[in-house]
MOPAC internal coordinates of N, CA, C and O (Angstrom, degrees):
PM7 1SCF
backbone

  N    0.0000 0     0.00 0     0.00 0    0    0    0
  C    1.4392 1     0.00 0     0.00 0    1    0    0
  C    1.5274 1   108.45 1     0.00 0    2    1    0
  O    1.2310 1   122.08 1   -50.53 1    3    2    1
  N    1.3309 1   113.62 1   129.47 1    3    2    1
  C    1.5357 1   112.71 1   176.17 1    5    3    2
  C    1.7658 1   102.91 1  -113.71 1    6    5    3
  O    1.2310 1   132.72 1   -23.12 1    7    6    5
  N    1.5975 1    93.02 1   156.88 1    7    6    5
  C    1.5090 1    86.62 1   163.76 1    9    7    6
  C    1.6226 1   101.03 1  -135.19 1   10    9    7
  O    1.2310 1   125.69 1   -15.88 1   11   10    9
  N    1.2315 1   106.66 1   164.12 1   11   10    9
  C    1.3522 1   124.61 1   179.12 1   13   11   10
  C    1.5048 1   132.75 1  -153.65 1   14   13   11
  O    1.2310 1   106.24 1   -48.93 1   15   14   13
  N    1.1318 1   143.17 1   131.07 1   15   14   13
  C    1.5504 1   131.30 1   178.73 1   17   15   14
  C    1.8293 1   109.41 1  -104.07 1   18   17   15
  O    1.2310 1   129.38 1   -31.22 1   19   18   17
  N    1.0766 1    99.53 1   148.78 1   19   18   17
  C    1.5155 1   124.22 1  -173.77 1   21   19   18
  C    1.3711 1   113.80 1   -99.33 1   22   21   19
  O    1.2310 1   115.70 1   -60.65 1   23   22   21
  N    1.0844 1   125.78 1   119.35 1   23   22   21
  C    1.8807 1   104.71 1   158.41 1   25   23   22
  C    1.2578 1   113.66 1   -79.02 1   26   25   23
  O    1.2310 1   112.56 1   -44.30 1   27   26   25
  N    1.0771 1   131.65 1   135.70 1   27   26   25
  C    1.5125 1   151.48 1   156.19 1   29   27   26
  C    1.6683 1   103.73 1   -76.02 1   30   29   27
  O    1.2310 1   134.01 1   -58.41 1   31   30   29
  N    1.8282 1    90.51 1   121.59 1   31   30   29
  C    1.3381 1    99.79 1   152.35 1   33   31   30
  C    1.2910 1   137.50 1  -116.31 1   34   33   31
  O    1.2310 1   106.10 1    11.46 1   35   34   33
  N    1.1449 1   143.41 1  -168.54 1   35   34   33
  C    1.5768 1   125.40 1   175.36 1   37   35   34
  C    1.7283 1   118.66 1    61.17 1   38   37   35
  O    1.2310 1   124.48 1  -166.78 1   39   38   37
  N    1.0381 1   109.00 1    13.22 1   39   38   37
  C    1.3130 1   125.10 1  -153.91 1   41   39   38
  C    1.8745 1    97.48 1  -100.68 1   42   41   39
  O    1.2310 1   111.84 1   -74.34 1   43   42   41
  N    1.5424 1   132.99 1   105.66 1   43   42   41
  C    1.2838 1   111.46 1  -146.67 1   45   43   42
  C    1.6666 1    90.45 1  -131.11 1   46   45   43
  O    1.2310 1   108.06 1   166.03 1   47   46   45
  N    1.3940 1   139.91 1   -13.97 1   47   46   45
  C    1.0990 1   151.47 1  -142.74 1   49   47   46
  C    1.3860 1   115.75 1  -172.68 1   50   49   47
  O    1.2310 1   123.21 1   -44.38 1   51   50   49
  N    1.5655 1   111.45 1   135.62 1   51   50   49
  C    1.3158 1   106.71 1   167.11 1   53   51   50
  C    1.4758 1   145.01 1   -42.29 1   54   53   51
  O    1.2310 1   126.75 1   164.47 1   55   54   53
  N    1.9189 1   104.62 1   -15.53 1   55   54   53
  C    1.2252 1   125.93 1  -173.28 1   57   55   54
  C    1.8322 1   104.70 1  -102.71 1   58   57   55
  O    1.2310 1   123.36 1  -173.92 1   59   58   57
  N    1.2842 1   111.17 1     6.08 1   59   58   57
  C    1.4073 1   125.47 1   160.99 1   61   59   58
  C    1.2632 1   100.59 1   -94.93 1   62   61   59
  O    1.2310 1   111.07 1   137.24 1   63   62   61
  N    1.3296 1   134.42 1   -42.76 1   63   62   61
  C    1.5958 1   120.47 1  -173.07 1   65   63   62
  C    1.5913 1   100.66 1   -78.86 1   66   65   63
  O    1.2310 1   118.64 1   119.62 1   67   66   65
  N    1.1301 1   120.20 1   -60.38 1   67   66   65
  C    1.4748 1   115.19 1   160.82 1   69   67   66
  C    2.0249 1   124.47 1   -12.14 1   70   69   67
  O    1.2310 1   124.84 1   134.26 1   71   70   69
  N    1.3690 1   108.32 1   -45.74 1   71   70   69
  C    0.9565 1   114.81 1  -172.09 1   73   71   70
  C    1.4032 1   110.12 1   -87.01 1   74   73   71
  O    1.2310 1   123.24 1   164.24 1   75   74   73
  N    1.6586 1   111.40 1   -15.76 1   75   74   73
  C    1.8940 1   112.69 1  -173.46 1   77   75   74
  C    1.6665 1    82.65 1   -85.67 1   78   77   75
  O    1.2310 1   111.86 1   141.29 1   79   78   77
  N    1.1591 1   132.95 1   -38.71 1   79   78   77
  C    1.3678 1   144.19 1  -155.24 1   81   79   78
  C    1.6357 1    95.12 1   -59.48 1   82   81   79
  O    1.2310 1   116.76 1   114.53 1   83   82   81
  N    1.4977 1   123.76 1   -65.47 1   83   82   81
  C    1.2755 1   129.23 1   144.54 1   85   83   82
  C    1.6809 1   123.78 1    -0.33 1   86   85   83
  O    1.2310 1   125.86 1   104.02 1   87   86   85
  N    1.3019 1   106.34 1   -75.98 1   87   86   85
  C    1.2264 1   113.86 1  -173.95 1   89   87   86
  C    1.1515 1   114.10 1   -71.86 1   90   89   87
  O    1.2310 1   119.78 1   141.89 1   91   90   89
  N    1.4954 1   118.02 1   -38.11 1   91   90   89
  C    1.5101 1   118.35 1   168.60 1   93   91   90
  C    1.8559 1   116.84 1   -50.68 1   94   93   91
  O    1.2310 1   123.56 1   144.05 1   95   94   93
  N    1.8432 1   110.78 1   -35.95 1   95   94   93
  C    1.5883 1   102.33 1  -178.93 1   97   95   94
  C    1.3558 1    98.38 1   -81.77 1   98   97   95
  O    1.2310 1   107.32 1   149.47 1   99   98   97
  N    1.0007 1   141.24 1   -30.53 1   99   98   97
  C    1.3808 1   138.03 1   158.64 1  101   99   98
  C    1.4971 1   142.29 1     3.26 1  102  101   99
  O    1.2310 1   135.74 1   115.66 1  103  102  101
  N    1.4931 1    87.14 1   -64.34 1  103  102  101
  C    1.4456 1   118.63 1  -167.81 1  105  103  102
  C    1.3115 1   121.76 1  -107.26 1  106  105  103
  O    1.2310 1   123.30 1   -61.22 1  107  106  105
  N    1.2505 1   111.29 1   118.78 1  107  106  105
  C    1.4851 1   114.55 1  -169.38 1  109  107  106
  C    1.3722 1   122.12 1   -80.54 1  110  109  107
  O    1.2310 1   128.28 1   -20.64 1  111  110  109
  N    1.0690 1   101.67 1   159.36 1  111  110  109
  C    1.5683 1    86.02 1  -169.22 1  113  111  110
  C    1.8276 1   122.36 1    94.30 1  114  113  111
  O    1.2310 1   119.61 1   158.48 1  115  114  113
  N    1.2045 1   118.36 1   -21.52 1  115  114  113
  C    1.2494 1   140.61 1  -138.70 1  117  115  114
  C    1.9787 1    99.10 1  -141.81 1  118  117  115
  O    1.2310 1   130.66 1   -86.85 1  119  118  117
  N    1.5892 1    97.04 1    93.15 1  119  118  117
  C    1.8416 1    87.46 1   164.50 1  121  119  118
  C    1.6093 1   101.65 1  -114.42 1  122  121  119
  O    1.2310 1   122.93 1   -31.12 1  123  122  121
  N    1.0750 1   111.99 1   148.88 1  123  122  121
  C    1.6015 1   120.01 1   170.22 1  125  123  122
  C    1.1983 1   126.19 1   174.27 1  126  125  123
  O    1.2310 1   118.77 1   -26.16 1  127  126  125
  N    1.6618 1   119.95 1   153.84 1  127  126  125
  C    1.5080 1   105.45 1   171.28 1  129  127  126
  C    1.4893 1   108.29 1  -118.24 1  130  129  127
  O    1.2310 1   124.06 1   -10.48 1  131  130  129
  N    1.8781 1   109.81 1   169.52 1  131  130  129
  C    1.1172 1   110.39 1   169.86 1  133  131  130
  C    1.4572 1   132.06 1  -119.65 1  134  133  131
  O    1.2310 1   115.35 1   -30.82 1  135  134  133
  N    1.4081 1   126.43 1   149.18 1  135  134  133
  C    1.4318 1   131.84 1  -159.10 1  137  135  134
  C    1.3707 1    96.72 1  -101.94 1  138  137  135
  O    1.2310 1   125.99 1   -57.99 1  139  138  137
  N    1.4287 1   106.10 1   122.01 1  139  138  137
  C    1.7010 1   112.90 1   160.39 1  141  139  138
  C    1.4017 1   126.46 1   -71.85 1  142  141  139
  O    1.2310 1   133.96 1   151.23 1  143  142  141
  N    1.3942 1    90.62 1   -28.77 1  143  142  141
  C    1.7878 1   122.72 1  -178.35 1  145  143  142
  C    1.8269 1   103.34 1   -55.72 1  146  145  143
  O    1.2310 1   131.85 1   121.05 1  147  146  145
  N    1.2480 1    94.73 1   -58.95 1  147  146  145
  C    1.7040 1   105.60 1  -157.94 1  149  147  146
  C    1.7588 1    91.18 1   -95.68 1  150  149  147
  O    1.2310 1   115.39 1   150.38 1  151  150  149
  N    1.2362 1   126.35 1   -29.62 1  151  150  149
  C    1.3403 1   123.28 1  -178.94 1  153  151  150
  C    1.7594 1    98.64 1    84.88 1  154  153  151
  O    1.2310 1   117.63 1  -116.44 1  155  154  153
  N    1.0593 1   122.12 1    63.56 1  155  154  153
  C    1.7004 1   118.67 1  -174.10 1  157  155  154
  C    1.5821 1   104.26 1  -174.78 1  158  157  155
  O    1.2310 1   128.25 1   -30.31 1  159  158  157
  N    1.4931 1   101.71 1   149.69 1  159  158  157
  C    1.3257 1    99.06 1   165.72 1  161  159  158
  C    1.6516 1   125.98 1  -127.79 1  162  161  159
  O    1.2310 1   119.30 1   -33.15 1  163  162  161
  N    1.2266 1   118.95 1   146.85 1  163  162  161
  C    1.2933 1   125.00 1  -154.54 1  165  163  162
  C    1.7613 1   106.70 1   -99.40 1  166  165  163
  O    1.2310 1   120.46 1   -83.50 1  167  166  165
  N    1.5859 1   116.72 1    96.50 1  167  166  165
  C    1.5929 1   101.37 1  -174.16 1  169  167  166
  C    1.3968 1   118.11 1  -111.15 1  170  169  167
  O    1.2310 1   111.51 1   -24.88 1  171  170  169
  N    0.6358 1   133.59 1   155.12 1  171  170  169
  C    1.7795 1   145.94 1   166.99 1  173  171  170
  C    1.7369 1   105.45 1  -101.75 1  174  173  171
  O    1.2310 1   116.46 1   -91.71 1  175  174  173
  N    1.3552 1   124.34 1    88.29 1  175  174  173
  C    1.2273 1   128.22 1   140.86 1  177  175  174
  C    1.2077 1   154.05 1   -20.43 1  178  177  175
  O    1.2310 1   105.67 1  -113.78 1  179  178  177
  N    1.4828 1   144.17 1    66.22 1  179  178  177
  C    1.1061 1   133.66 1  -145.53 1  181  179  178
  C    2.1124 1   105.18 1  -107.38 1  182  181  179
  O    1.2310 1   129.60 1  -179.64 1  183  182  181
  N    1.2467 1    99.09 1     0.36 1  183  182  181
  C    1.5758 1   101.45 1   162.74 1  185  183  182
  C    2.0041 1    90.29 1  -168.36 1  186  185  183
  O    1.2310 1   134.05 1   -50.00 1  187  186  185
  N    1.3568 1    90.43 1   130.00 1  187  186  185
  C    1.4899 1   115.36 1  -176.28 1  189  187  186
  C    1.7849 1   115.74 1   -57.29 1  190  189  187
  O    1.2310 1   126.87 1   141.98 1  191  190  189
  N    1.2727 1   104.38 1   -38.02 1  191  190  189
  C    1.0510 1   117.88 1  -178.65 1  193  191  190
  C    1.6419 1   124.25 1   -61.52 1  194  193  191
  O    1.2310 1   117.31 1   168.13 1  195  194  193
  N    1.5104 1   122.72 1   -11.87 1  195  194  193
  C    1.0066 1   125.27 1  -168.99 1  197  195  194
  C    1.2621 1   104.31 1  -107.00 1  198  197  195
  O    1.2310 1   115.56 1  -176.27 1  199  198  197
  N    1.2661 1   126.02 1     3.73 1  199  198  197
  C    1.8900 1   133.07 1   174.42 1  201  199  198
  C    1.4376 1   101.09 1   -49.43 1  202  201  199
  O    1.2310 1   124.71 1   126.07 1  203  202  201
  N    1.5525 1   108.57 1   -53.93 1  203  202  201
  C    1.8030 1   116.34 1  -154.17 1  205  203  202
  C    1.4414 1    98.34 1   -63.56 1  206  205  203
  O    1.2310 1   120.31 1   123.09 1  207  206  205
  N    1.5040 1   117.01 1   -56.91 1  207  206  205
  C    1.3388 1   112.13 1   173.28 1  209  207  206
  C    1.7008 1   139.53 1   -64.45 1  210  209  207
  O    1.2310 1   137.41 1   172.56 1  211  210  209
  N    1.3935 1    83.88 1    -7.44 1  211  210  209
  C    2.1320 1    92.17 1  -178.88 1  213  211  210
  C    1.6968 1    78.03 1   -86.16 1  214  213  211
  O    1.2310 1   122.97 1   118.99 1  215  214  213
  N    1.4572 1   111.91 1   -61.01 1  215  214  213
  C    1.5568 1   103.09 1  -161.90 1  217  215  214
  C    2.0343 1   120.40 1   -58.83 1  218  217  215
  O    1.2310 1   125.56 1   155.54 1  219  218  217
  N    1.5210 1   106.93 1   -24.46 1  219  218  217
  C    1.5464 1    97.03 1   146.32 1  221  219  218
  C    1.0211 1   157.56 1   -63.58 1  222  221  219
  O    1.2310 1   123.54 1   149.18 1  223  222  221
  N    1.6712 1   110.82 1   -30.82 1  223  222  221
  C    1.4326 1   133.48 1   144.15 1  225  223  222
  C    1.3365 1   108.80 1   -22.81 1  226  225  223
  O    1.2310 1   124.21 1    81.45 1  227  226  225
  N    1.7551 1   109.53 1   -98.55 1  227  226  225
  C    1.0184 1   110.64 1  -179.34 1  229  227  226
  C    1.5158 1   128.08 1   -27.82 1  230  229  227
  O    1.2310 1   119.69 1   127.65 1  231  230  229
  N    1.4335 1   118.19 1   -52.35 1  231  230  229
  C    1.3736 1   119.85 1  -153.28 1  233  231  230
  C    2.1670 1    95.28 1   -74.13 1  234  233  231
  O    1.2310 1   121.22 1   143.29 1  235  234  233
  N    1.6014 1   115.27 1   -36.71 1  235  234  233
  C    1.3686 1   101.26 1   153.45 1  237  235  234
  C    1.3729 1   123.48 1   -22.58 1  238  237  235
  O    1.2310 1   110.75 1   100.43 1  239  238  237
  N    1.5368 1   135.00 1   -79.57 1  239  238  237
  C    1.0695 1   128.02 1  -170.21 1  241  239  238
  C    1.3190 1    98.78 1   -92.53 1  242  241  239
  O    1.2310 1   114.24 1  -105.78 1  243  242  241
  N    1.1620 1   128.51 1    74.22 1  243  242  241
  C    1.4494 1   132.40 1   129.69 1  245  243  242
  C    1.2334 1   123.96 1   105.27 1  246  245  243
  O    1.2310 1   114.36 1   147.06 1  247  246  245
  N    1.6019 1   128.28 1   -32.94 1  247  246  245
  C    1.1267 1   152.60 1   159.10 1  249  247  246
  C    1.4813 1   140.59 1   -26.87 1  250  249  247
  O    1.2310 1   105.07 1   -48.69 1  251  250  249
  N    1.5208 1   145.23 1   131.31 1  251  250  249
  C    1.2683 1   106.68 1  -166.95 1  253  251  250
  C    1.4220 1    83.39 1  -124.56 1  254  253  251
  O    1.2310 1   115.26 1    -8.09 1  255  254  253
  N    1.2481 1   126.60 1   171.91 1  255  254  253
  C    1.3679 1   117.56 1  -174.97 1  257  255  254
  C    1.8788 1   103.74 1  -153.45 1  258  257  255
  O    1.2310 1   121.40 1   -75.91 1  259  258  257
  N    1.0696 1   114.92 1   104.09 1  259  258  257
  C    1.6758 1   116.14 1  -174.04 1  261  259  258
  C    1.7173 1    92.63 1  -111.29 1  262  261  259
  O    1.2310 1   129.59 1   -14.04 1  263  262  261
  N    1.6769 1    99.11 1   165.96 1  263  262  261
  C    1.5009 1   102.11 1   176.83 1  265  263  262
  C    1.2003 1   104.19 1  -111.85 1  266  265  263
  O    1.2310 1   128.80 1   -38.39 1  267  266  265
  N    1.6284 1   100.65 1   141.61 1  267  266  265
  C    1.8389 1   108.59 1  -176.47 1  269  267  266
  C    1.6915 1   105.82 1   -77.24 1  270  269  267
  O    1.2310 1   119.51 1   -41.38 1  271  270  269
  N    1.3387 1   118.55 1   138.62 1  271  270  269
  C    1.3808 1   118.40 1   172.46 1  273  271  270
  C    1.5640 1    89.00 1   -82.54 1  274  273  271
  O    1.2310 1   137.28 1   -18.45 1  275  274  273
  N    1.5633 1    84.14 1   161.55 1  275  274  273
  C    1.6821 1   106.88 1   176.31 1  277  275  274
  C    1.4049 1   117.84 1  -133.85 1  278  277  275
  O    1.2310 1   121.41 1   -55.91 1  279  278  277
  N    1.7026 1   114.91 1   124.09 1  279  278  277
  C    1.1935 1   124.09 1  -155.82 1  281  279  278
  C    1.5500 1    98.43 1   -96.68 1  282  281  279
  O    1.2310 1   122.36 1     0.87 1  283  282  281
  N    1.6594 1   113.08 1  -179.13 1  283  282  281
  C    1.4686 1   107.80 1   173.45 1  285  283  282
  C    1.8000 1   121.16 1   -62.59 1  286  285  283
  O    1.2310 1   131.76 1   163.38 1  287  286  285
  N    1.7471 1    94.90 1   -16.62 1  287  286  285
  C    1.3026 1    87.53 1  -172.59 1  289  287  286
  C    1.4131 1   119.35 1   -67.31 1  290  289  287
  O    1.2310 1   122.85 1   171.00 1  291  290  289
  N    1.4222 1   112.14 1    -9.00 1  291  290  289
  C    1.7983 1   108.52 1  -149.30 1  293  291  290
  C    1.5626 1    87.01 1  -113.57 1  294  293  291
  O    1.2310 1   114.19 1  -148.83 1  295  294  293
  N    1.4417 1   128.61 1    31.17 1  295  294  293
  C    1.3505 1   140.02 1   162.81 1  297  295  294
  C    1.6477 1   121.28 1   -99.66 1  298  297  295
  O    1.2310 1   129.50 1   150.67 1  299  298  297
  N    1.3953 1    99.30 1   -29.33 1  299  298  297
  C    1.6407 1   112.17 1   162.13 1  301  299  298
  C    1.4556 1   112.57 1   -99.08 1  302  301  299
  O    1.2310 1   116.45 1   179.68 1  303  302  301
  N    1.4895 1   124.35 1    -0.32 1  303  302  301
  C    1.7189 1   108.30 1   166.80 1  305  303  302
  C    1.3570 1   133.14 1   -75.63 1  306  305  303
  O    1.2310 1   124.20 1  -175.49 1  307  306  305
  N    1.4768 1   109.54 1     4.51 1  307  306  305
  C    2.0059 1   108.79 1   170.97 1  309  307  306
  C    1.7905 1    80.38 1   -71.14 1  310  309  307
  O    1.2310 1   122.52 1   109.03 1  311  310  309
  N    1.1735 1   112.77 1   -70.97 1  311  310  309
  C    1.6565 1   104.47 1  -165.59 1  313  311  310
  C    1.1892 1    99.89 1    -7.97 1  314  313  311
  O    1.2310 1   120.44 1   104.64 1  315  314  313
  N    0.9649 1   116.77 1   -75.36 1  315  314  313
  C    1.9301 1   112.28 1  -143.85 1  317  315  314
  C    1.3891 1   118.84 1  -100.18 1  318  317  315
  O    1.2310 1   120.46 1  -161.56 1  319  318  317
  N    1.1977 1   116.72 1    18.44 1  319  318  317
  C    1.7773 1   137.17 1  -148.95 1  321  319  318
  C    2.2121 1    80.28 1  -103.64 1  322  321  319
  O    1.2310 1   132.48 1   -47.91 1  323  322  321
  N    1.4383 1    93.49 1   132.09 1  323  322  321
  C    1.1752 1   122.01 1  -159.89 1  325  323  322
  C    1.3941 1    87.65 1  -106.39 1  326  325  323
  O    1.2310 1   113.09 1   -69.23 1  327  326  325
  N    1.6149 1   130.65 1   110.77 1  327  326  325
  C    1.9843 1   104.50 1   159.77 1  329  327  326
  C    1.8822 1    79.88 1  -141.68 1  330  329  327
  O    1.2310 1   135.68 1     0.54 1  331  330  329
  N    1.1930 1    87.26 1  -179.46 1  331  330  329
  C    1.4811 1   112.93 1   175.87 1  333  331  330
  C    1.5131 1   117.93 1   -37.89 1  334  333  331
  O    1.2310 1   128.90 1   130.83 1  335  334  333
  N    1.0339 1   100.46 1   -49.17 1  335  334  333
  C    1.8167 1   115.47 1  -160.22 1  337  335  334
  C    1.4377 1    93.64 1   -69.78 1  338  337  335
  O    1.2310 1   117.51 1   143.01 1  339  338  337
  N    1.5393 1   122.35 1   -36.99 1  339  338  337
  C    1.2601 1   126.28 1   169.27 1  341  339  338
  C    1.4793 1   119.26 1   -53.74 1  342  341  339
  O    1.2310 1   125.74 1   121.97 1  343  342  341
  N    1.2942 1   106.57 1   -58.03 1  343  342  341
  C    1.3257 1   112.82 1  -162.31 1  345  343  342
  C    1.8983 1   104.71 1   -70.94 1  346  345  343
  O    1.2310 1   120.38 1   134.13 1  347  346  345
  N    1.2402 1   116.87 1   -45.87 1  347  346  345
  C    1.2323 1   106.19 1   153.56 1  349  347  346
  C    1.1499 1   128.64 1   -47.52 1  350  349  347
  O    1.2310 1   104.94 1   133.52 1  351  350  349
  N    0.9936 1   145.45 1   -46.48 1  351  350  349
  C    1.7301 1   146.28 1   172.37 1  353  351  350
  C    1.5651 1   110.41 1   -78.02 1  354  353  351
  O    1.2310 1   120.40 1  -162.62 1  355  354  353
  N    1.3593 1   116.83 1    17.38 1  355  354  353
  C    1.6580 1   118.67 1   178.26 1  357  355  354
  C    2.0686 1    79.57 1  -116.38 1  358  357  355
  O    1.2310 1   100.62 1   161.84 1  359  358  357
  N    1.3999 1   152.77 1   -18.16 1  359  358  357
  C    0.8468 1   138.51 1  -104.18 1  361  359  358
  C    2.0697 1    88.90 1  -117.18 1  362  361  359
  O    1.2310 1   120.41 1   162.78 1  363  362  361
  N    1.8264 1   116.82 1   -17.22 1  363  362  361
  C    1.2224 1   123.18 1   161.63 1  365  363  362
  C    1.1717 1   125.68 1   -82.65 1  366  365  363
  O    1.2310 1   121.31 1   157.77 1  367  366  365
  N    1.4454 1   115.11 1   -22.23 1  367  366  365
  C    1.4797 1   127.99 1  -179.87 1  369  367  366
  C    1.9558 1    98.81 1   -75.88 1  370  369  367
  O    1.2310 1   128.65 1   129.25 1  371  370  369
  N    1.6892 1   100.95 1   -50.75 1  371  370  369
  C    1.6537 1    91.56 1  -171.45 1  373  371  370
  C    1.9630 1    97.26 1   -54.10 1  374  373  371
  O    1.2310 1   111.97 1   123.02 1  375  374  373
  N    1.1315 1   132.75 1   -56.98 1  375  374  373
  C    1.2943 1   134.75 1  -165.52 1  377  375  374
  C    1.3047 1   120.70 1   -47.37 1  378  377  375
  O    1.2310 1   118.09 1   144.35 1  379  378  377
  N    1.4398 1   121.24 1   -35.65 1  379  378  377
  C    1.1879 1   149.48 1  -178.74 1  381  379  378
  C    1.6095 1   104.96 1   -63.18 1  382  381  379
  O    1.2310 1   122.09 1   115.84 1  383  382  381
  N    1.4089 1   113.61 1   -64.16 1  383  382  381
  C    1.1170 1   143.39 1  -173.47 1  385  383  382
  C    2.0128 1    98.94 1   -68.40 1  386  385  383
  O    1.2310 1   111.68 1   150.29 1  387  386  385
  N    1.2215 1   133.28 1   -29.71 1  387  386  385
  C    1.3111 1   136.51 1   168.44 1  389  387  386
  C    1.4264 1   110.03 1   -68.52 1  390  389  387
  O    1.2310 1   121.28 1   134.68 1  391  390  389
  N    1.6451 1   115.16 1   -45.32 1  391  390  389
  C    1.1398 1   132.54 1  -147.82 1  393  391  390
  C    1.8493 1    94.11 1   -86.28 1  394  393  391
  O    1.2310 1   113.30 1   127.53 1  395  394  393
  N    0.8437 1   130.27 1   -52.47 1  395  394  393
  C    1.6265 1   140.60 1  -174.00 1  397  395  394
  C    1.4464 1   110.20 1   -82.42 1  398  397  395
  O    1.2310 1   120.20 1   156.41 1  399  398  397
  N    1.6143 1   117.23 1   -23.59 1  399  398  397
  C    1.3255 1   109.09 1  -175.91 1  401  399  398
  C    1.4244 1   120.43 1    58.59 1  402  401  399
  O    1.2310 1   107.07 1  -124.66 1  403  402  401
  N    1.1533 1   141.69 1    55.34 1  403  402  401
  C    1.7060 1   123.06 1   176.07 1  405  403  402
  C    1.3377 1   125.02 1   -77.04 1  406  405  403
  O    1.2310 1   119.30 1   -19.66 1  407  406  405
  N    0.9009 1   118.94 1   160.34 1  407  406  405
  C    1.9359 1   129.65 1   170.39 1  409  407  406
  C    1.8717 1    97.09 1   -38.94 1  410  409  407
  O    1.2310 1   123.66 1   -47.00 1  411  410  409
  N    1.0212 1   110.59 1   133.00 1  411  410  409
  C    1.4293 1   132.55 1   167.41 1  413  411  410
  C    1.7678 1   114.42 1   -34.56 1  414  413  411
  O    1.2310 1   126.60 1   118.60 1  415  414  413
  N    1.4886 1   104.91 1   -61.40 1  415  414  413
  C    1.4232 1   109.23 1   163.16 1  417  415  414
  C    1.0336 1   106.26 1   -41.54 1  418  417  415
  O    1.2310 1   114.86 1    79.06 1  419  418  417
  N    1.6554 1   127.36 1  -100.94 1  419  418  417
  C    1.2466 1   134.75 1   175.93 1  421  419  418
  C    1.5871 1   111.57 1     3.02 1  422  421  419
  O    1.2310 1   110.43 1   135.47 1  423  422  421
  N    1.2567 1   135.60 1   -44.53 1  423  422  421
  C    1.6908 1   131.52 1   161.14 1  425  423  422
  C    1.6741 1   122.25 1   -45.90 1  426  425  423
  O    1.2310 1   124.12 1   158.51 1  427  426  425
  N    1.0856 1   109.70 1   -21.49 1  427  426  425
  C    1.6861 1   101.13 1  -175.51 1  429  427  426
  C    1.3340 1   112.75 1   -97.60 1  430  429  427
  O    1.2310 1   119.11 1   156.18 1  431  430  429
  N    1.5355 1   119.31 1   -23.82 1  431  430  429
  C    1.5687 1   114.07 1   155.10 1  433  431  430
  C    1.3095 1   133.99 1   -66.55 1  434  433  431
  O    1.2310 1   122.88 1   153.46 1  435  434  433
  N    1.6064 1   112.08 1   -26.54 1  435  434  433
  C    1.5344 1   138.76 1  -156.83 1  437  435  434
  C    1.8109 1    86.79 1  -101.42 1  438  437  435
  O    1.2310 1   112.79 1   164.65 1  439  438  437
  N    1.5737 1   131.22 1   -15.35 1  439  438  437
  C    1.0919 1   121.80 1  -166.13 1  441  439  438
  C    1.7916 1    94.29 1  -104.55 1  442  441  439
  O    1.2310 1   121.52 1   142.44 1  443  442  441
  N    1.4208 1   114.69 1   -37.56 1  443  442  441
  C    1.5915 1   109.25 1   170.01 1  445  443  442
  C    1.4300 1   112.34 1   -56.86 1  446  445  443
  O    1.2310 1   118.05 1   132.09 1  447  446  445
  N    1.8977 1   121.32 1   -47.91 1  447  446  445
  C    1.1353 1   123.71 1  -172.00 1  449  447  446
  C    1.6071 1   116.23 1   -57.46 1  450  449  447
  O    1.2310 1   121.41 1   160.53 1  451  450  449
  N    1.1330 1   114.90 1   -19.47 1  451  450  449
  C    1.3253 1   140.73 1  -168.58 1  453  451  450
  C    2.0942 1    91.92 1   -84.52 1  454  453  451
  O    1.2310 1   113.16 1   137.52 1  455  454  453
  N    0.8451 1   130.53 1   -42.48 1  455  454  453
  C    1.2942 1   116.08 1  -162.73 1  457  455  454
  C    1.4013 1    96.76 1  -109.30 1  458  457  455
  O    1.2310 1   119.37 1   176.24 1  459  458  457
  N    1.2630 1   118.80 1    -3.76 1  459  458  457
  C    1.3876 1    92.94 1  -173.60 1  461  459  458
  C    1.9643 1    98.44 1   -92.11 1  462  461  459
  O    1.2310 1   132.11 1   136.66 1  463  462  461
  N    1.6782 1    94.22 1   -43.34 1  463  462  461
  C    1.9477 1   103.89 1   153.69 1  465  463  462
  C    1.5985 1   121.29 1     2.54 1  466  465  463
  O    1.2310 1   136.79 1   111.00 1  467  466  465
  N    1.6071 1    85.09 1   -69.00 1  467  466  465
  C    2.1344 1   105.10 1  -154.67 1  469  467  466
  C    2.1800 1    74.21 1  -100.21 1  470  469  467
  O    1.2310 1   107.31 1   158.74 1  471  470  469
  N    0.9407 1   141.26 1   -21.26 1  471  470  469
  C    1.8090 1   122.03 1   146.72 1  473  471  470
  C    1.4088 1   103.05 1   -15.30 1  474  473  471
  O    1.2310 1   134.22 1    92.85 1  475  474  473
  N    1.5210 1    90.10 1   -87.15 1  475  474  473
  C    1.7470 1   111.64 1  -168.12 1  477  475  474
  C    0.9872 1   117.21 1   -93.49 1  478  477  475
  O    1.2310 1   107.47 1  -151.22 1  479  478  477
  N    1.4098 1   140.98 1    28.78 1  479  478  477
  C    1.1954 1   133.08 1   138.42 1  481  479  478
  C    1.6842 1   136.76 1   -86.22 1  482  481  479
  O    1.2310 1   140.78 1   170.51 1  483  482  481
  N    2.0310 1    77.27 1    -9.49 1  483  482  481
  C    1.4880 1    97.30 1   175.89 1  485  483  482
  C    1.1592 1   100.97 1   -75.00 1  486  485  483
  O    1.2310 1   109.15 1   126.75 1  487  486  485
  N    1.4075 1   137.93 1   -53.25 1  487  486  485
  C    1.2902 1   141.00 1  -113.35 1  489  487  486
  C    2.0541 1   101.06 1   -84.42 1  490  489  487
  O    1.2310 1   120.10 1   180.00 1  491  490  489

């Protein structure tokens, strides 16, 4: 299984991402979602061969679709990547941390221990 993200071009409205969103359930072989935000879409590959044709689809209605290279930096961004699932599972530690009150210092170790935690609790 590979994964990869795309930039989307031509992409002008939420009802343009809507429509890559489309092509993405479409296509077999092919799971992923797409960001209106970032203008790109994020896929997980489950047979290689179906890229050329998801990426013709798209480019039919209008779309341009290039692949983002990925540097060393974007190998340490789950670390620090902020989503929901996180912030809910940070949500006993904040209480904990209300409830005991510690010295101010004491927060910047208890705030690494805290991310590296919801790391591997994700995993």
């Amino acid at each position: 299984m590979r994964t990869l993200s795309l930039e989307i071009g031509g992409m002008k409205n939420r009802r343009s991402a809507s429509e890559i969103q489309k092509i993405v359930n479409q296509t077999e072989g092919i799971k992923g979602n797409v960001s209106y935000t970032d203008s790109r879409v994020h896929l997980m590959l489950t047979d290689e061969n179906v890229l050329d044709g998801f990426i013709a689809n798209a480019q039919s209605l209008g779309y341009t679709l290039s692949e983002i290279e990925r540097s060393a930096e974007d190998d340490d961004a789950p670390l620090l990547r902020w989503d929901k699932t996180m912030a809910i599972r940070s949500i006993p530690f904040l209480l904990l941390l209300l409830i005991i009150k510690p010295h101010p210092l004491l927060l910047i170790p208890v705030f690494f221990l805290v991310l590296y935690l919801m790391k591997h609790w994700s995993d």
